[in-house]
N, C-alpha and C positions, 0 to 999 in steps of 0.2 A: 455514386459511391454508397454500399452497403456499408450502415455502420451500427453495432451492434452496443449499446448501455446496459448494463448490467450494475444496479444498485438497489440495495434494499428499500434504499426511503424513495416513497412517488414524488415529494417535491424535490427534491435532489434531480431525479431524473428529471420531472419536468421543466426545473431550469435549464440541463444541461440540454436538453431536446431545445429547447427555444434558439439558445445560443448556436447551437450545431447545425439547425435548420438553414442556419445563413449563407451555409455553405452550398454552392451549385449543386444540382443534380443529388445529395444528401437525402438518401434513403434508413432511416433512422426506424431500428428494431430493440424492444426494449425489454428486461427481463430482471426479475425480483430473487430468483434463486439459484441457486446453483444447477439443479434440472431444467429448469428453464432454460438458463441460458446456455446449455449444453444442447438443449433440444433446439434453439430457435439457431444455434452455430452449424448443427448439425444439416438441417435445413434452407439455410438461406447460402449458407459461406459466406459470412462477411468481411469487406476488404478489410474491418479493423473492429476493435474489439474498446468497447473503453469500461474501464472493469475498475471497481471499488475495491480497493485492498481489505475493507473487512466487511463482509458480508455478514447478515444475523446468522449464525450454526455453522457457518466456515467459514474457512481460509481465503480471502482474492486470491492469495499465493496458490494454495493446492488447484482451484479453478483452473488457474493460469496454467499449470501442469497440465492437465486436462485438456484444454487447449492444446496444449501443443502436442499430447500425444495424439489427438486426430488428428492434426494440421501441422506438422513441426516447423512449415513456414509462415503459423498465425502471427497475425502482426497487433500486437494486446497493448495499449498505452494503459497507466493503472492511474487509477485516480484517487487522491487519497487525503483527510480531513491531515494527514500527517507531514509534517515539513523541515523533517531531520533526516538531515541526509543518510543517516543508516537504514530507512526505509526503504529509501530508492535505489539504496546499493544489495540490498538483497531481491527487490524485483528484480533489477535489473544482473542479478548473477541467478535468478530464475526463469530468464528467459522472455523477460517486457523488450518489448523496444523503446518504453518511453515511459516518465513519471512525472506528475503534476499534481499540486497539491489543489484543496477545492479552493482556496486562499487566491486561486492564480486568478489574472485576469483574464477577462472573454478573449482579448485580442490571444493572447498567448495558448490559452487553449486550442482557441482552433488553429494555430499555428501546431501544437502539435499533434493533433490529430491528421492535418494537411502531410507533415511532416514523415511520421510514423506512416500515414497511408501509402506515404512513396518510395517505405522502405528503408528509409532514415532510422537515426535512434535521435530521440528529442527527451534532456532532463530539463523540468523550471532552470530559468537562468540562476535564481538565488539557491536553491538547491544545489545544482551544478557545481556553483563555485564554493560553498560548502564542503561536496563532498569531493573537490579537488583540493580542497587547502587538509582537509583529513588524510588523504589519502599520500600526499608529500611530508604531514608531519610524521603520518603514524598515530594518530589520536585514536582511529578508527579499530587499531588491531585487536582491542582488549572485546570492541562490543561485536565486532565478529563474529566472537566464539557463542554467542546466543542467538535462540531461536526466534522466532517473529512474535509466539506468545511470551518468551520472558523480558524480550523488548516494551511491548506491550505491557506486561506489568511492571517494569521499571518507569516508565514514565507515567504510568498512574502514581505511583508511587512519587514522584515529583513534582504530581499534583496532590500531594497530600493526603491522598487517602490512604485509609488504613487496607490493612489486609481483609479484610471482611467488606468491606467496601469494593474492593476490589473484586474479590468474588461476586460479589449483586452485580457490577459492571458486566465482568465476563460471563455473569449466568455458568458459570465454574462453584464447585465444591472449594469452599475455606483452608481444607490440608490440598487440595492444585495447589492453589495459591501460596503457600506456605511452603512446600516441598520444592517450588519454583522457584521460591527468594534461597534456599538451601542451595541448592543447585549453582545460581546464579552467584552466592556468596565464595565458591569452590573456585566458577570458571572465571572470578573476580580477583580474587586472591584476595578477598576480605575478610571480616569477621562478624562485623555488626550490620542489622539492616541500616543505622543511622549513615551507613558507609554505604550503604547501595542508593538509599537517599540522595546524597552528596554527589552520585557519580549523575543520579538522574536528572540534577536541576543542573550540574555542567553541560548536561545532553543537551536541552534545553536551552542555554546559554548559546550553546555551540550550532 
C-alpha cells in the first residue's frame, strides 16, 4: 500500500511514519509542501493520501482540491492538531474521505487509514459523534457560513489572543485579521468581538 504524508513538521511526520510502518506491505512517501506533495502524488499515485489540514503558506483544504482535480477518485484522510467538529465537516464537504485529530490514538489511526484505503469514509469516533449531535441540533448552521481561515481565527480568538497576536500566528497582516472578525461579526449576527469570543470558547466547549 502506497501511502503518501504530507506535513510541515518532520517530527510529526516521523511519528506518524513509525506508527504507519506497522502496517503490512506500507509503503510510506513523505512530503513538507504543497509542491512536494503534488509532485511525489503525481509520481507514485498513492493508494492514500494523509494530509495536514494546515500546512505552513497554505491550505490542507486547497491541497486536497488539487488532489482531486488529478485524481477525482483520491482517497485523502486529513490529519489535523484540530478536534471540533466543524473542521471535519468542511473536509469532509471538500472531498476527504476521513478526518482524525493528532490527539487520536495509534490504534484508531491506522484504523483509519486501513479504512479510507478501502474506500471507506472514516471520522475519529469522538468527533463523529460531535458532529452528529450538531448536525440534529442545528448548532452547526451559524458556523457554516465561515471560511476555514475565519474559523481559524475564531478559535484563536478563544484562546485569548489578541488580534495582533493573531496575525504573528497566521503570518497575516493585523487589518486580515481585523477585516476577518468584521466579516465574521456580519455572518454572526453580532456586534462586538466580546461576542465572537463567547461563540469561540462555546466552540470549544462543544
Amino acid at each position: 500500500m502506497k501511502i503518501l504524508l504530507v506535513d510541515d513538521h518532520v517530527l510529526v511526520r516521523q511519528g506518524v511514519r513509525r506508527l504507519l510502518s506497522a502496517i503490512p506491505s506500507a509503503d510510506i512517501y513523505e512530503a513538507a509542501t504543497s509542491y512536494e506533495a503534488l509532485t511525489v502524488f503525481r509520481q507514485q499515485s498513492p493508494d492514500i493520501v494523509v494530509l495536514d489540514i494546515s500546512l505552513a503558506g497554505s491550505s490542507g483544504l486547497e491541497l486536497l482540491k488539487r488532489f482531486l482535480i488529478e485524481n477525482p477518485n483520491a482517497k485523502v484522510l486529513m490529519l489535523s492538531m484540530h478536534a471540533e467538529a466543524i473542521y471535519a465537516a468542511r473536509a469532509v464537504q471538500a472531498g476527504a474521505r476521513g478526518y482524525i485529530s493528532k490527539g487520536a490514538s495509534a490504534e484508531e489511526l491506522v484504523t483509519a487509514v486501513l479504512r479510507v484505503a478501502e474506500g471507506k469514509r472514516y471520522v475519529e469516533r469522538e468527533i463523529a459523534t460531535d458532529l452528529a449531535m450538531k448536525q440534529f441540533s442545528g448548532d452547526g448552521d451559524l458556523l457554516e457560513r465561515l471560511t476555514m481561515r475565519e474559523i481559524e481565527i475564531l478559535r484563536l480568538l478563544g484562546e485569548g489572543k489578541s488580534l495582533s497576536a493573531i496575525a504573528g500566528t497566521l503570518n497575516v497582516a493585523y487589518k486580515t485579521v481585523a477585516n476577518a472578525c468584521s466579516l465574521m461579526k456580519n455572518k454572526l449576527a453580532v456586534e462586538r468581538t466580546a461576542d465572537l469570543i463567547r461563540m469561540a470558547l462555546e466552540m470549544r466547549k462543544n
